[in-house]
TORLUM-102734 format. One line per 10 residues: for each residue x, y, z of N, C-alpha, C. Coordinates in Angstrom, 3 decimals. Each point is the difference from the previous one (the first is absolute). Example, Ala and Ser with C-alpha at 12.3 -4.5 7.8 and 13.67 -1.06 7.14 Angstrom:
// residues 2
13.190,-5.690,7.800,-0.890,1.190,0.000,0.900,1.200,0.000  -0.350,1.050,-0.720,0.820,1.190,0.060,-0.770,1.090,0.730 .
***
This chain:
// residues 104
0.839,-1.174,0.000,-0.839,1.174,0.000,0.889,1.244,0.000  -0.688,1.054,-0.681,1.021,1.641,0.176,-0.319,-0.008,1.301  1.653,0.645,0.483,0.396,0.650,1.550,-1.044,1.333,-0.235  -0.697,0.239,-0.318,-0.556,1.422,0.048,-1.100,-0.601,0.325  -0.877,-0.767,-1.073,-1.302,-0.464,0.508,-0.076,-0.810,1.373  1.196,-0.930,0.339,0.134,-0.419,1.178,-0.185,0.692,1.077  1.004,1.226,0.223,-0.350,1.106,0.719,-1.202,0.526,0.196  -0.724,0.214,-0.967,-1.185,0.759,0.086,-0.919,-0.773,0.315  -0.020,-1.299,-0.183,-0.827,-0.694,0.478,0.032,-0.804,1.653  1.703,0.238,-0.007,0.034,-0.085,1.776,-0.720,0.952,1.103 .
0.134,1.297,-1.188,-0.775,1.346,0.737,-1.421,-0.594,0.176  -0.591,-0.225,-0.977,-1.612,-0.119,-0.107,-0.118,-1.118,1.049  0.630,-1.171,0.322,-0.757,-1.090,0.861,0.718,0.533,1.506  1.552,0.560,0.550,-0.049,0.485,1.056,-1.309,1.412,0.270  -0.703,0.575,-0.948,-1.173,1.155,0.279,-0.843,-1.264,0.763  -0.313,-0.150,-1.055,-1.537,-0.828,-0.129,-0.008,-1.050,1.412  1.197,-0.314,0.537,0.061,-0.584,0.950,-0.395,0.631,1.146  1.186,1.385,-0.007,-0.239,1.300,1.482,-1.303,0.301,-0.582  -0.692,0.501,-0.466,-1.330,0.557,-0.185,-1.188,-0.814,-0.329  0.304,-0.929,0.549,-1.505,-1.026,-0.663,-0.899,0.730,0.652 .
-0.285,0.373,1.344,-1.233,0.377,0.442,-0.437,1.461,-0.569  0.526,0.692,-1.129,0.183,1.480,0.095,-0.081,-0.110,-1.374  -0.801,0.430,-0.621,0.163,-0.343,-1.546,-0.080,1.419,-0.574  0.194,0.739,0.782,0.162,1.956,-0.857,1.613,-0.092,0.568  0.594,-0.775,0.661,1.431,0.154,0.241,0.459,-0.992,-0.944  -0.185,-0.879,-0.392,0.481,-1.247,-0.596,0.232,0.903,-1.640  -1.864,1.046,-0.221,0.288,0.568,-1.735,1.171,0.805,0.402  -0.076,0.897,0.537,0.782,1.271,0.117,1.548,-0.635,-0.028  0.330,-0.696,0.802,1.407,-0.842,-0.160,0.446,-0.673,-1.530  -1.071,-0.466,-0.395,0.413,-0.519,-1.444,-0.426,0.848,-1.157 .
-0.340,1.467,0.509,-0.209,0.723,-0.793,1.582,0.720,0.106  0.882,0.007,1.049,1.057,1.063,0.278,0.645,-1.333,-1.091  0.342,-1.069,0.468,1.286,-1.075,-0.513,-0.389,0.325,-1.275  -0.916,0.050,-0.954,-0.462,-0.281,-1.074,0.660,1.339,-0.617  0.034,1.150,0.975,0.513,1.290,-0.709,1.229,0.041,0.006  0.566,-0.371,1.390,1.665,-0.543,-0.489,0.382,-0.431,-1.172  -0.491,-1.304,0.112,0.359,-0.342,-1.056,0.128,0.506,-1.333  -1.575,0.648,-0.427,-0.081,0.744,-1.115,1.047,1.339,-0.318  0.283,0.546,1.455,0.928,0.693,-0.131,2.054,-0.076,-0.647  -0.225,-1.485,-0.002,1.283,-0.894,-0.378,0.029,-0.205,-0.926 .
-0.925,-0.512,-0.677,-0.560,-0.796,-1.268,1.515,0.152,-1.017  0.547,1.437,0.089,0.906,0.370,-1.487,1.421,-0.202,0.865  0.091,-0.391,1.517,1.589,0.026,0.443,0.794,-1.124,-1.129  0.928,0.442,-0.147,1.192,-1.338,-0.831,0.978,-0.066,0.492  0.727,0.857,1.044,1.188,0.025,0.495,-0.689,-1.119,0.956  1.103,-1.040,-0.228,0.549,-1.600,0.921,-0.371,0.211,1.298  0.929,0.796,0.411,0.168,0.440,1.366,-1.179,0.722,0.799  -0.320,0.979,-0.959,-1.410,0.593,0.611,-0.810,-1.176,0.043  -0.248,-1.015,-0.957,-0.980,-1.062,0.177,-0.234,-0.760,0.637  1.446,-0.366,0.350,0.633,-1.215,1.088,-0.916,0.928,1.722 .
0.526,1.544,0.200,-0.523,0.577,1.139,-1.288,-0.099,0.205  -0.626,0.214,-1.302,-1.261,0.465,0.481,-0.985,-1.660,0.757  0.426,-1.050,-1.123,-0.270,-1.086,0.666,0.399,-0.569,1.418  1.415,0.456,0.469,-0.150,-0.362,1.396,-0.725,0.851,0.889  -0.251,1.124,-0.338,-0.909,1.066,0.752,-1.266,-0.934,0.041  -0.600,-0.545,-1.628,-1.385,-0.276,0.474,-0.022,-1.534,0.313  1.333,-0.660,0.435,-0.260,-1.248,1.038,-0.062,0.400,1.599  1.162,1.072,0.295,0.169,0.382,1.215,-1.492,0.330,0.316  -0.908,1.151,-0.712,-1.303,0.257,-0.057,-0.928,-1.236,0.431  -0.159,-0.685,-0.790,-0.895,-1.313,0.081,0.720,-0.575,1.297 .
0.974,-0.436,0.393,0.459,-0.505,1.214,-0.191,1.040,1.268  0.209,1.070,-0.700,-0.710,0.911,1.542,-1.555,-0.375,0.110  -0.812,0.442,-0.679,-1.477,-0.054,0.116,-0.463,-1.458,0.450  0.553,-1.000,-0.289,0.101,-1.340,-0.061,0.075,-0.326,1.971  1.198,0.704,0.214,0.527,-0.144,1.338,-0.689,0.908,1.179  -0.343,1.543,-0.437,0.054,0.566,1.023,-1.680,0.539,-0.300  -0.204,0.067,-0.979,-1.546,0.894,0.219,-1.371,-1.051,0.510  -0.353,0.490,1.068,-0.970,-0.607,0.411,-1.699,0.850,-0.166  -0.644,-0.657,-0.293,-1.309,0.643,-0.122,-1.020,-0.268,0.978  0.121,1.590,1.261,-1.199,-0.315,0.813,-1.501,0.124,-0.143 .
-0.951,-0.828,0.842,-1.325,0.016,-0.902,-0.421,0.734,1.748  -1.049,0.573,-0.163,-1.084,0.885,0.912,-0.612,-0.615,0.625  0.243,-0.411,1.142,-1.091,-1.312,1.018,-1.599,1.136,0.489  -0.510,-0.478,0.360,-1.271,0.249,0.563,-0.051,1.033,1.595  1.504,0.195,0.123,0.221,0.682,1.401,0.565,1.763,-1.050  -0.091,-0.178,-0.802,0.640,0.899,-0.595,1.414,0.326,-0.516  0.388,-1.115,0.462,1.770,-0.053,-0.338,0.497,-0.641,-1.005  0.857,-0.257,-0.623,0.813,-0.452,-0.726,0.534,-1.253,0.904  0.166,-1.340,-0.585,0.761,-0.973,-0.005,0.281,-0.791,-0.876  1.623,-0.046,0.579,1.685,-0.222,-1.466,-0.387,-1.913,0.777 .
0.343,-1.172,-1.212,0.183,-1.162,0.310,1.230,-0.260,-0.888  0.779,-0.704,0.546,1.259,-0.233,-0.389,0.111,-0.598,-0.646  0.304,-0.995,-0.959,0.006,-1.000,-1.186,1.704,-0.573,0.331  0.161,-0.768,-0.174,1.244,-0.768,0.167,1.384,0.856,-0.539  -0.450,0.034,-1.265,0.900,0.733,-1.413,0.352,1.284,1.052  -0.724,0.587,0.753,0.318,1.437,0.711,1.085,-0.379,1.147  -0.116,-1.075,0.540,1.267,-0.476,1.185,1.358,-0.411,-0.641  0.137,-0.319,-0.879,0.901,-0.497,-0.897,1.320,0.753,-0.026  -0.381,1.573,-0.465,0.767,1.060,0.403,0.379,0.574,1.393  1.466,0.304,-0.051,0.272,0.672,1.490,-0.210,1.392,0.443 .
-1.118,0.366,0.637,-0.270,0.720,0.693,-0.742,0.538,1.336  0.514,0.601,0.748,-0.672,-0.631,1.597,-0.052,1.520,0.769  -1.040,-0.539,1.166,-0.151,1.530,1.156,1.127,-0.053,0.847  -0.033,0.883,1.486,0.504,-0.376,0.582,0.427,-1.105,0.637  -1.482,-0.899,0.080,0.081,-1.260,0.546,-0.303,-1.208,-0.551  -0.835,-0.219,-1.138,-0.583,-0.819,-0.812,0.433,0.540,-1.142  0.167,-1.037,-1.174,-0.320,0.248,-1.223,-1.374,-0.221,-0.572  -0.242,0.385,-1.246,-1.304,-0.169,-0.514,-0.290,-0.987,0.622  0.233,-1.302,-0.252,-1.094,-1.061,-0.128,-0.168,-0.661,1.518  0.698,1.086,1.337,-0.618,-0.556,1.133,1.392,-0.386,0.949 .
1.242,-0.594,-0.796,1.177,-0.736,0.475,0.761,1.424,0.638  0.381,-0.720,1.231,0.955,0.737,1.181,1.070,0.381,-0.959  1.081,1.389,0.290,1.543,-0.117,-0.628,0.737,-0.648,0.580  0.693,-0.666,-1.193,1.319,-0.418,1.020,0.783,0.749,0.126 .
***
């Protein structure tokens, strides 16, 4: 497969993943990637090409990893549920990391 369509299509299933419950965030997101892209369409320099594709893996691996989508409970608040894929990555509070585990 083209490294470009690959990319762009890593974008579209890490969205569609963070935004399943949110479907005016899910267009608006694949409305921005879609303009990237279009905005590329004429790059030919190697190097610029080679960048712009690790930008939009790093991209898809961020959204993939860190964006969580909270939904509005019935108390009026927002609540975030963690998905596995979100613990995977290292990042932590003072005392816990995301997914609950003490620091060592």
């Amino acid at each position: 497969m083209n490294p470009v369509t690959s990319v762009y299509r890593e974008l579209i299933r890490s969205c569609r993943k963070a935004f399943k419950e949110d479907h005016a965030m899910f267009t608006s997101s694949i409305t921005e990637i879609r303009n990237k892209f279009e905005v590329s369409r004429m790059e030919v320099d190697p190097s610029e090409v080679a960048e712009r594709l690790r930008e939009g893996r790093e991209a898809a691996s961020f959204i993939a990893s860190f964006v969580v989508q909270g939904t509005l409970n019935d108390k009026g608040n927002y609540a975030v549920t963690f998905e596995e894929h979100h613990c995977e990555k290292a990042f932590t509070y003072e005392s816990e990391d995301e997914c609950g585990q003490a620091k060592k």
